[in-house]
C-alpha positions in Angstrom: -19.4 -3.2 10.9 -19.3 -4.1 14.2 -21.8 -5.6 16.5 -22.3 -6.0 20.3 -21.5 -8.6 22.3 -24.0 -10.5 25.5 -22.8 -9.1 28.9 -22.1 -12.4 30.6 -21.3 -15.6 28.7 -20.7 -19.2 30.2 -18.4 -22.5 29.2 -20.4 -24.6 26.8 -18.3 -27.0 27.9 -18.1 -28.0 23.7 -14.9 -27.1 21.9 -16.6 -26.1 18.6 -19.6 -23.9 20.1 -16.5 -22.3 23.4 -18.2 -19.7 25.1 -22.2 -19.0 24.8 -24.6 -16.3 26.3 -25.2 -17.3 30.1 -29.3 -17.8 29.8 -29.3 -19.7 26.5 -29.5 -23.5 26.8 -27.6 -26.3 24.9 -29.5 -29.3 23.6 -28.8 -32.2 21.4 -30.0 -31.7 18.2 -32.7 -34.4 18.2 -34.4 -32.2 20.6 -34.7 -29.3 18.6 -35.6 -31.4 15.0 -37.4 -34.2 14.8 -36.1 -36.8 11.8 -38.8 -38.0 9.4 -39.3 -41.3 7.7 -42.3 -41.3 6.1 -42.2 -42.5 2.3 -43.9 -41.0 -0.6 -44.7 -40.7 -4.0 -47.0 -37.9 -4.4 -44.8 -36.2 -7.1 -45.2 -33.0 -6.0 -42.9 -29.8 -5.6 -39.9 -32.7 -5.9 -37.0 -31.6 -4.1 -33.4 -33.2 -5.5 -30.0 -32.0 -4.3 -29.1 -30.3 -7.2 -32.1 -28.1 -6.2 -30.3 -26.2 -3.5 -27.7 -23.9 -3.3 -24.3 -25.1 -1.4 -23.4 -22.2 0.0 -26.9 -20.1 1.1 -29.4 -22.9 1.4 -31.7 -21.6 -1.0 -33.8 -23.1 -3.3 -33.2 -23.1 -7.4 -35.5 -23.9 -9.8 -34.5 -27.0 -11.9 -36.1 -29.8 -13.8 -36.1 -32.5 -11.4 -36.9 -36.4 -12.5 -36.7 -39.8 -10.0 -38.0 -42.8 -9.7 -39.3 -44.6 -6.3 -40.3 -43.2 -3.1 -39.1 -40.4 -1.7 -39.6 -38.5 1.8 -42.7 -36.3 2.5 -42.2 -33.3 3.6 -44.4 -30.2 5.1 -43.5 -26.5 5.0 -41.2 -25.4 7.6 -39.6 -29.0 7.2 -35.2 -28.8 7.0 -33.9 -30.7 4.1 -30.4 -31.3 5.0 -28.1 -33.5 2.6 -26.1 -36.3 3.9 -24.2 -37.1 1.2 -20.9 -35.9 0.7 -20.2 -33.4 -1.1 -23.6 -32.1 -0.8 -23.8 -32.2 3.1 -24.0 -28.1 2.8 -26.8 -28.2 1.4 -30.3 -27.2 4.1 -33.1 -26.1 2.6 -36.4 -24.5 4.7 -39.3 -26.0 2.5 -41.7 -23.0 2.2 -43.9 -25.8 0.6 -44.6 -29.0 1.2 -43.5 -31.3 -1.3 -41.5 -34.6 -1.8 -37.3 -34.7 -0.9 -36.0 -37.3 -3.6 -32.1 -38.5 -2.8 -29.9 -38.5 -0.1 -31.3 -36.2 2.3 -32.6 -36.0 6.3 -35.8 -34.7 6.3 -36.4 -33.0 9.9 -39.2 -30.9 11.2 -38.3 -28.2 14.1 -40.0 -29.1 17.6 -41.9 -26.6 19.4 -39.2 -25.1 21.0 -37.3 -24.6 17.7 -37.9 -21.9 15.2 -37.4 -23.4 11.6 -34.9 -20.1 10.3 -32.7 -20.2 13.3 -32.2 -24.1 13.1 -31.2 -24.0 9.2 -29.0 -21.0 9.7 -27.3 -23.5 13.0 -27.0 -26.2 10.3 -25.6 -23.8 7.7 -23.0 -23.1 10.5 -19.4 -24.1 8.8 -18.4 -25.5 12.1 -21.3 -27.5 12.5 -20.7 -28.5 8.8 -17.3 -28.9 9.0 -17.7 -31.7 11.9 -20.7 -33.7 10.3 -18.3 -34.0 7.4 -15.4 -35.3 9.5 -17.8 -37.8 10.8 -18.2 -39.5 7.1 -14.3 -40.1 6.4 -13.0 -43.9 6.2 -16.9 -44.5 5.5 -17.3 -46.8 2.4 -20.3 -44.6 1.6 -19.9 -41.0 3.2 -22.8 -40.2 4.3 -24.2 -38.4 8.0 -25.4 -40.7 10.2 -28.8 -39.7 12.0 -27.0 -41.2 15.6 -23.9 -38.8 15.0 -25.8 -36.0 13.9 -28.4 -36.3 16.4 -26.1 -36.7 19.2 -24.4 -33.4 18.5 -24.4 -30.1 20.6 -26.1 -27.3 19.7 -27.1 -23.8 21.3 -30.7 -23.3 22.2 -31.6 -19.7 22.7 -35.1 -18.5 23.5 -37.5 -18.4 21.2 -37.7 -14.9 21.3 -33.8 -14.5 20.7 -34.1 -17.6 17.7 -36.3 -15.4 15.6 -34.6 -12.4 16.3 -31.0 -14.1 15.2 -33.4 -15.5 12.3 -34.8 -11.9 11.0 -31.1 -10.9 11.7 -29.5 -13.3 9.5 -32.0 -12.5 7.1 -31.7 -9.2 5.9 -27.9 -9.2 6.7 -27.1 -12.4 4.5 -29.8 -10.6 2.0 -27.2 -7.4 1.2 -24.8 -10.2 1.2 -26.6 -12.3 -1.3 -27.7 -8.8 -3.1 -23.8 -8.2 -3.2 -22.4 -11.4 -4.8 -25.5 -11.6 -7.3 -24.0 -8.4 -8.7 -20.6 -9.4 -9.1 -21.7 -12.9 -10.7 -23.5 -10.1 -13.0 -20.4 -8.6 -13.7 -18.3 -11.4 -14.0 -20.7 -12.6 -17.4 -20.6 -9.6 -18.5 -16.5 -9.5 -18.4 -17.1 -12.9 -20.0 -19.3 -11.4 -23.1 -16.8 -8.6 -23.3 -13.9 -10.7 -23.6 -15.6 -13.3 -26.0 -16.7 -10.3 -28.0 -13.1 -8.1 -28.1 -11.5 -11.6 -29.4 -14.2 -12.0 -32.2 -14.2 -8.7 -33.8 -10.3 -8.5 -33.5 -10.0 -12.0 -34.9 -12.6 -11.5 -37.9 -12.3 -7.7 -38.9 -8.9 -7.1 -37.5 -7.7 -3.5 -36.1 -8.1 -1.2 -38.6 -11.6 0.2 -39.3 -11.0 1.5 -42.5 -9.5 -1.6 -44.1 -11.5 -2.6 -46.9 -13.8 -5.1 -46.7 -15.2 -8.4 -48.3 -18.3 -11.0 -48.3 -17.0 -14.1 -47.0 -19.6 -15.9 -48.2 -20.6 -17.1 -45.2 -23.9 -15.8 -44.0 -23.1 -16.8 -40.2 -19.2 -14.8 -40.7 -20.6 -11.9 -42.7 -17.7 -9.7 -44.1 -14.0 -9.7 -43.3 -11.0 -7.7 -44.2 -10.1 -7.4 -48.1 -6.6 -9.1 -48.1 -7.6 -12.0 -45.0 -8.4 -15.5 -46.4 -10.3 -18.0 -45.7 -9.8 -21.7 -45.6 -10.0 -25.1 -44.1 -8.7 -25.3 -40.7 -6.5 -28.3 -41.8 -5.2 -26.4 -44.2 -2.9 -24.3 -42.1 -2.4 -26.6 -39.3 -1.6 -30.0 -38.7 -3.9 -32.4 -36.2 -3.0 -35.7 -34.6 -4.2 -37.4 -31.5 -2.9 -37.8 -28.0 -2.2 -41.7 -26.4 -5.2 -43.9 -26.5 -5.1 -45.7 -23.2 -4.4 -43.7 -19.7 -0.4 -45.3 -18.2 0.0 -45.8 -14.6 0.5 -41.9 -13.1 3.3 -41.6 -10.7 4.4 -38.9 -8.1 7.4 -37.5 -10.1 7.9 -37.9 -14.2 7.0 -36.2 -17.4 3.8 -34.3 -17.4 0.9 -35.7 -19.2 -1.5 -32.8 -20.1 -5.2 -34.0 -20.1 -8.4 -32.6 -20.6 -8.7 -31.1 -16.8 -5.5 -29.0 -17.1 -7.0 -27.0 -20.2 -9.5 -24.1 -19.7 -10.5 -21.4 -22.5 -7.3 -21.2 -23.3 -5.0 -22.0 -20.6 -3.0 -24.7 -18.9 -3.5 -24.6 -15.1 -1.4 -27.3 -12.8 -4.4 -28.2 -10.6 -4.4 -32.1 -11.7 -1.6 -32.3 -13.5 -0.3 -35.5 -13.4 3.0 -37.6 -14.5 4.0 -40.5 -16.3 7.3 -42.6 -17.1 7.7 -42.0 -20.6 8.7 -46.4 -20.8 5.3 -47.0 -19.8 3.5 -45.5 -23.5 4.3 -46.9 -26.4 7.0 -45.2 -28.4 4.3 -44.5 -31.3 1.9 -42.9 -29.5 4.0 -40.8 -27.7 3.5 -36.8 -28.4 6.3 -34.6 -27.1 4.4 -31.1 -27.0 6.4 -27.6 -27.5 5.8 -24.0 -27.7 3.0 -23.6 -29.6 1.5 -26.4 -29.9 -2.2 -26.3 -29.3 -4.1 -29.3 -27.3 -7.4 -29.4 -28.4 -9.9 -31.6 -25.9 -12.0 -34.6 -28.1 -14.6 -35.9 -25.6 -16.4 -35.3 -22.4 -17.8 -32.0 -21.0 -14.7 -30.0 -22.0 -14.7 -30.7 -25.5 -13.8 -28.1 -27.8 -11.9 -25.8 -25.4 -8.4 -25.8 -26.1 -5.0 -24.7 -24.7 -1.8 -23.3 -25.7 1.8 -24.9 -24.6 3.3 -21.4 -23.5 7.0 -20.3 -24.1 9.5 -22.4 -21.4 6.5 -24.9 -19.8 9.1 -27.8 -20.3 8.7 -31.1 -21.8 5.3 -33.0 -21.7 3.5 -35.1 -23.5 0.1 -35.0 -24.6 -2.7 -36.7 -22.9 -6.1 -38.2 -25.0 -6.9 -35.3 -27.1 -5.9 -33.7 -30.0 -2.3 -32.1 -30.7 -2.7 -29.1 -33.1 0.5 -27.7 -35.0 0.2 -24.7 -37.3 2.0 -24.0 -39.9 2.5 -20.5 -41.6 0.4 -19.5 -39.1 1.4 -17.6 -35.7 0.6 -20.2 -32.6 -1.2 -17.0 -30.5 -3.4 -16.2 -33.3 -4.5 -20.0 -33.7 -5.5 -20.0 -30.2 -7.2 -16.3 -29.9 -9.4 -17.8 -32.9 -10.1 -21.4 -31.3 -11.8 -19.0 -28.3 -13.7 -16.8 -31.2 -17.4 -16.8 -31.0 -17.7 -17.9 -34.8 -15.0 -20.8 -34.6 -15.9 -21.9 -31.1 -19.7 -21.6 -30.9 -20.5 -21.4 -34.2 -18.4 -24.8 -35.8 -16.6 -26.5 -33.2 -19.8 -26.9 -30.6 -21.8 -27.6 -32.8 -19.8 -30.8 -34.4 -19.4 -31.9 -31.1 -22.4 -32.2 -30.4 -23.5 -34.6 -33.5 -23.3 -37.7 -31.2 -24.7 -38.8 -28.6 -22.1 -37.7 -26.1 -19.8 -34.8 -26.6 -17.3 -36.1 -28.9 -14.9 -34.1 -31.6 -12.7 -35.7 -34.3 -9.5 -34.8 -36.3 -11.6 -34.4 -39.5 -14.3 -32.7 -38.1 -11.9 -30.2 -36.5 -9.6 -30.1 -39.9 -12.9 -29.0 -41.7 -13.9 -26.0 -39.6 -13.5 -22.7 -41.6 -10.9 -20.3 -40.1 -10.2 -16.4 -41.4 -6.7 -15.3 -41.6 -4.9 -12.3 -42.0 -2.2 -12.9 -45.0 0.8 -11.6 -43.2 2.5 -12.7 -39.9 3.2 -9.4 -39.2 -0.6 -8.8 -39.0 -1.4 -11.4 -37.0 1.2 -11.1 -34.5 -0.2 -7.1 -34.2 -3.7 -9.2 -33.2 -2.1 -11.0 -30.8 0.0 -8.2 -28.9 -3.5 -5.8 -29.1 -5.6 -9.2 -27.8 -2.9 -9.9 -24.8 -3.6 -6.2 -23.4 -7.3 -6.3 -24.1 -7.8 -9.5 -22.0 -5.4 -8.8 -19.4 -7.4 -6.0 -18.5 -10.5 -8.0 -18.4 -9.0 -10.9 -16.9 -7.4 -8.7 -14.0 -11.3 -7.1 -13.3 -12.6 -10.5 -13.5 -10.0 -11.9 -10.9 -11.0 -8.9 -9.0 -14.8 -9.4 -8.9 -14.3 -13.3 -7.6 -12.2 -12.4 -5.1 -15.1 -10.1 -3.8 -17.5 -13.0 -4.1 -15.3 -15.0 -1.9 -14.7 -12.3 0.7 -18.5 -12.2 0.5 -19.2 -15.6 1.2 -16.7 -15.9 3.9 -18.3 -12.6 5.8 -21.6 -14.5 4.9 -20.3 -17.6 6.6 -18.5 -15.6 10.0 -21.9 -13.9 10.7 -23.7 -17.1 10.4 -21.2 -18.4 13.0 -21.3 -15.6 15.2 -25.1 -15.2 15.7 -25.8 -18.6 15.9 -23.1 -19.6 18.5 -24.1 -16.0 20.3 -20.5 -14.6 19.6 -22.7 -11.5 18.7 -25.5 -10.1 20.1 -28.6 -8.8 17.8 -31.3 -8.4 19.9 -32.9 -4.9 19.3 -31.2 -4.6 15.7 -34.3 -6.1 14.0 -37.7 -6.1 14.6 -39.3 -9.5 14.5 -42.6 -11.3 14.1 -43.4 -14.7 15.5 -42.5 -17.2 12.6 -45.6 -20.3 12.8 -44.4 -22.4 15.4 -44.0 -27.0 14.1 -45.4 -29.3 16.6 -43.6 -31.4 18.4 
C-alpha cells in the first residue's frame, strides 16, 4: 500500500532526517522532552529494561526486583534505554511508576505529544546514530548532551497526533500480524517435538504389537523394541577442560554455542592449533558422533557431526559414540519429549546451576528398535517429516522479519514526513505534559 506524499518539502539541512514537509519545524530534542532526575524508591509499577519490548516499545509483564533508587516517573513520561544493547528500547508509561536501570527518563514539553515523540525515538535512524555515538566508550551508554543535541522534526501538534493515531493502528495490524506467526511458529515447534516422539517410541507401524515398558511416564512401546540404559549402547567421554588460545585459521573447536536442537551452525565457530591442547584431552570428532552440551543455558541440547563436516575437535562438553546403534536415530531420540524433557532436563537441573554429567547422562533410559534396518526406516520417515516443518517454520520467520522491517520503514516515513497521513485517521487530542 501506498501512501501520499506533502506537496512542498524543504532541506532539513540534516543528512539523516534529508528532505521534510515545508511548514513543519526542526528542534533539538531537549526542546521537545524534558530529562528527569528525580530519585525514588516508592516501589511501585517498577519498570526494568527487560520489561520492554526491543523492537515495538511495548510493555511486558515480568517479575521485576532492584535494590536502591530509581527514577520517578509520571504517565505520559518516555523511558528510553541508554545502555547498549538495549538503547531500542522507549516505552510511553501509561502509569506512573518507578524506572529501575539504565534508562533516561523524559517527559514531552507542551509542544510535544507523548506518541509521536516515542514513535521519533523508535525511528532506526534516530537509533542507529545514538548507538554510533556509544562506540570506543568504556561503558556504552547515550549521553544526555549527545542525545539532547540531536535534530529532530517538529510537526504541529495537530499533524503529531495524527502521525501518532497513524502509527497506531497501522503498526497494530503489524503487531496483529507477527503475533500470529510467532503463534504458528510454536505450534510448528509442538508438531515437530511431537512427530519425533511418537516415531521414536511407537515406531511406524500402527499395528505392531505392543508392550508395557514399565515406565509410567513412557507408557507402552512396540513388542520387539528394548529398553536400556543409555550407556549401554553408546559410549560418553568429555570434551577439553580448559578453553586454548582461539586463532583466525586452525582446526574447529565445536562448543556449546555452535549446537542447537540438533544442529551445528558456524555462527561462532571458532579455531585452535591442535599444539596448544594437551594430546590427552584432545577429541577428534567424526560422522556420527554426537556432542552433548554439560553446563550453562544450553545444557542438554545436543548435536550431530554430519557426513563430510571435516576434522574438529570437541570443545567442553560431552562426546557421545554409539555403538550398535544408528547415529541419526541417537540424535532424533536425544530431541524426544520423553528423553529430552522427561530425563535429561530434569538431571540437569539437580544443581544449583544447569549442569549435566557422563553418569547421569549414561543412566537415562532410551527405547530402541532391535534392528538397524528399523531404525534407519525412523530416520529416513523423520528427515521428511521435519524438513517439511522446518521449511514452514523458515517460512513464517521470514514473514516476521519482513514484518518488522515494514514496521520499521513506516515508522521512518511518517515520522521524518516522507509520507503524508493527514485525513487517513481520525484523531483525538492526546492530554497534553507541561513544560
Amino acid at each position: 500500500m501506498s501512501f501520499p506524499r506533502y506537496e512542498c518539502y524543504k532541506d532539513s539541512g540534516i543528512e539523516w532526517l534529508g528532505e521534510v514537509p515545508e511548514h513543519w519545524d526542526i528542534r533539538r530534542l531537549k526542546y521537545n522532552l524534558r530529562l528527569l532526575t528525580e530519585k525514588t524508591d516508592r516501589r511501585e509499577n517498577l519498570v526494568a529494561l527487560e520489561n520492554i519490548e526491543s523492537w515495538s516499545g511495548l510493555f511486558i509483564q515480568t517479575e521485576t526486583t532492584f535494590e536502591g533508587e530509581g527514577i520517578a516517573f509520571e504517565r505520559g513520561d518516555i523511558l528510553f534505554g541508554k545502555l547498549r544493547p538495549y538503547l531500542a528500547k522507549a516505552y510511553l508509561a501509561e502509569t506512573s511508576g518507578e524506572a529501575v536501570g539504565d534508562f533516561h527518563v523524559m517527559r514531552p514539553t507542551k509542544n510535544t505529544v507523548g506518541r509521536f515523540a516515542q514513535y521519533q525515538i523508535l525511528n532506526r535512524e534516530f537509533i542507529a546514530i545514538v548507538d554510533g555515538s556509544t562506540f570506543g566508550a568504556k561503558m556504552p551508554r547515550a549521553s544526555w548532551d549527545f542525545m539532547g543535541g540531536m535534530v529532530l522534526t517538529a510537526p504541529p501538534i495537530t499533524e503529531q497526533q495524527a502521525i501518532a493515531a497513524f502509527l497506531d493502528r497501522e503498526t497494530t495490524k503489524i503487531d496483529a500480524l507477527i503475533a500470529e506467526q510467532k503463534r504458528l511458529i510454536e505450534l510448528l515447534k509442538e508438531k515437530r517435538q511431537a512427530v519425533i516422539s511418537h516415531a521414536v517410541t511407537k515406531g511406524l507401524n500402527p499395528d505392531a504389537p505392543m508392550k508395557d515398558s514399565g515406565i509410567e511416564w513412557l507408557g507402552e512401546v512396540p513388542e520387539h523394541w528394548k529398553i536400556v540404559a543409555l550407556k549401554r549402547v553408546a559410549s560418553i567421554c568429555y570434551g577439553i577442560g580448559e578453553p586454548p588460545k582461539y586463532q583466525a585459521e586452525g582446526i574447529p573447536l565445536i562448543r556449546a554455542t555452535n549446537i542447537h536442537n540438533g544442529r551445528l551452525f558456524e555462527d561462532g565457530l571458532v579455531f585452535v592449533n591442535p599444539a596448544d591442547i594437551p594430546e590427552k584431552r584432545i577429541v577428534w570428532l567424526s560422522a556420527g558422533d554426537i556432542i552433548v552440551v554439560r553446563s550453562g543455558a544450553y545444557t542438554g541440547d545436543s548435536a550431530i557431526i554430519p557426513e563430510g563436516y571435516g576434522s574438529c575437535i570437541a570443545g567442553f562438553d560431552m562426546v557421545l559414540r554409539c555403538d550398535g546403534v544408528v547415529p541419526y536415530f541417537f540424535q532424533f531420540a536425544l530431541l524426544s519429549k520423553y528423553l529430552k524433557e522427561g530425563q535429561i532436563d530434569l538431571e540437569k537441573m539437580r544443581a544449583a546451576q544447569p549442569h549435566l554429567n557422563a553418569e547421569e547422562l549414561g543412566s537415562s533410559v532410551i527405547v530402541l528398535p532391535s534392528s538397524r534396518e528399523e531404525q534407519t526406516e525412523i530416520v529416513a520417515f523423520l528427515d521428511r517429516e521435519t524438513v517439511k516443518i522446518d521449511v514452514l517454520t523458515a517460512e513464517a520467520q521470514t514473514a516476521i522479519t519482513l514484518l518488522q522491517e515494514r514496521r520499521t520503514a513506516l515508522i521512518s516515513a511518517a515520522v521524518t514526513g516522507k509520507i503524508d497521513v493527514r485525513g487517513l485517521v481520525a484523531t483525538q487530542p492526546e492530554r497534553e505534559a507541561t513544560a
